[in-house]
C-alpha positions as CSV (number, residue, x, y, z in Angstrom):
1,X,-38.0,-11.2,7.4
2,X,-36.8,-8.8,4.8
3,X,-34.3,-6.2,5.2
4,X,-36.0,-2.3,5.1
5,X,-33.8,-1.0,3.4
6,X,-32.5,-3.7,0.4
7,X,-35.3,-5.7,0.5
8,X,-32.8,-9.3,0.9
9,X,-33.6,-11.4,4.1
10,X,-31.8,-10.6,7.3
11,X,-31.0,-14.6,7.7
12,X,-28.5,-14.1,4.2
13,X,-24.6,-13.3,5.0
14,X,-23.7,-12.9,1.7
15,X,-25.0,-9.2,1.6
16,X,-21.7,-7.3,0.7
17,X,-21.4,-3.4,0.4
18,X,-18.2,-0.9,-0.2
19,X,-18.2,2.5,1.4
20,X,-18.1,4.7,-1.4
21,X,-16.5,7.3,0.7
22,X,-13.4,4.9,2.2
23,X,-13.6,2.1,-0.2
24,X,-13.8,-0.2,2.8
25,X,-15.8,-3.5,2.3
26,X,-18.6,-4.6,4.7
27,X,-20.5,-8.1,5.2
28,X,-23.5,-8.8,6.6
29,X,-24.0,-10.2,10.0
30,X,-26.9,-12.6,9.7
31,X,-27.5,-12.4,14.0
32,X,-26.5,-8.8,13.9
33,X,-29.1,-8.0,11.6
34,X,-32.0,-10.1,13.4
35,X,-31.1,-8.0,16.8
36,X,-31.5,-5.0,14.8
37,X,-34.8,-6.8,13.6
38,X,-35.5,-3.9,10.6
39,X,-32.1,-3.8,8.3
40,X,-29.0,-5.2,7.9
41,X,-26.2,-4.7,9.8
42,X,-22.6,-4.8,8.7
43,X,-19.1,-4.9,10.2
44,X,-16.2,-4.3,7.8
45,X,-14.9,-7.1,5.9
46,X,-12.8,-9.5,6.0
47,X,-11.3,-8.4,9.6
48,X,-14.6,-8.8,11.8
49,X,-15.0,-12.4,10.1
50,X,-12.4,-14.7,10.5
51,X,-12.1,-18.0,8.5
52,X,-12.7,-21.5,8.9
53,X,-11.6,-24.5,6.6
54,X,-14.9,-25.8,7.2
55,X,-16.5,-22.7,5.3
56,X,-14.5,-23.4,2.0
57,X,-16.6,-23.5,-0.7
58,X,-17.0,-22.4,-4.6
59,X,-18.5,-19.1,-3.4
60,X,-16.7,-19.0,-0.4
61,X,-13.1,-20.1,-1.5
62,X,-11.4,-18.3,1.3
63,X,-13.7,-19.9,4.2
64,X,-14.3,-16.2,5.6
65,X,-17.4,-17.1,8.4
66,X,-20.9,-15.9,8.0
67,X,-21.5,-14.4,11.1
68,X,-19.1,-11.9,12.7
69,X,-16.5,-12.6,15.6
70,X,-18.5,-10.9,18.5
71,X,-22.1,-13.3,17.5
72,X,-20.1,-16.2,16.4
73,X,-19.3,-16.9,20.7
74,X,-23.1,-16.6,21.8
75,X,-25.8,-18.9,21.8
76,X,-27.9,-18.8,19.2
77,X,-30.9,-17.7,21.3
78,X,-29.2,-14.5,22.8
79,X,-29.0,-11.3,20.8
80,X,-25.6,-9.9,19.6
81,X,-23.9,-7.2,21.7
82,X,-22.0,-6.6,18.5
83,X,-24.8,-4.7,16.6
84,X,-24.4,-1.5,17.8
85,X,-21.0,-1.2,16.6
86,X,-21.9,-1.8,12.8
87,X,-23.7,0.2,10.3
88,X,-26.7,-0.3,8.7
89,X,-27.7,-0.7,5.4
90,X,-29.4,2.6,4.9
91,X,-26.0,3.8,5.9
92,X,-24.0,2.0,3.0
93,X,-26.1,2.9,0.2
């Protein structure tokens, strides 16, 4: 399913944004953004990520993990409990 607001699938966690307003950066939560079933959700970035050595790659060089710390703990079946606390992506545009 397609984000609303972007148009980019939910499933993607590459979907980066800056607030224009505190030039903080946000990621994409891929599970966030399926709970929230209509857009993206994002959690500023890099601090609600964390890293793995596992995730290094050439477009990931610092290993920083796709989905955020609060959906990363749950089973993939169960929605996050860590949606509500980010902001949409109608909110960072």
């Amino acid at each position: 399913m397609a984000c609303e607001c972007c148009g980019v699938e939910l499933s993607s966690g590459t979907v980066i944004r800056v607030d224009a307003e505190s030039g903080h950066t946000y990621k994409a939560c891929p599970h966030c953004s399926a709970t929230h079933g209509s857009e993206h959700v994002f959690h500023q970035y890099p601090y609600a990520f964390g890293k793995s050595p596992a995730g290094v790659t050439s477009a990931n060089p610092n290993g920083f993990q796709s989905y955020c710390s609060g959906c990363r703990s749950l089973s993939p079946e169960l929605p996050s409990r860590n949606y509500k606390k980010g902001r949409t992506c109608s909110n960072l545009r």
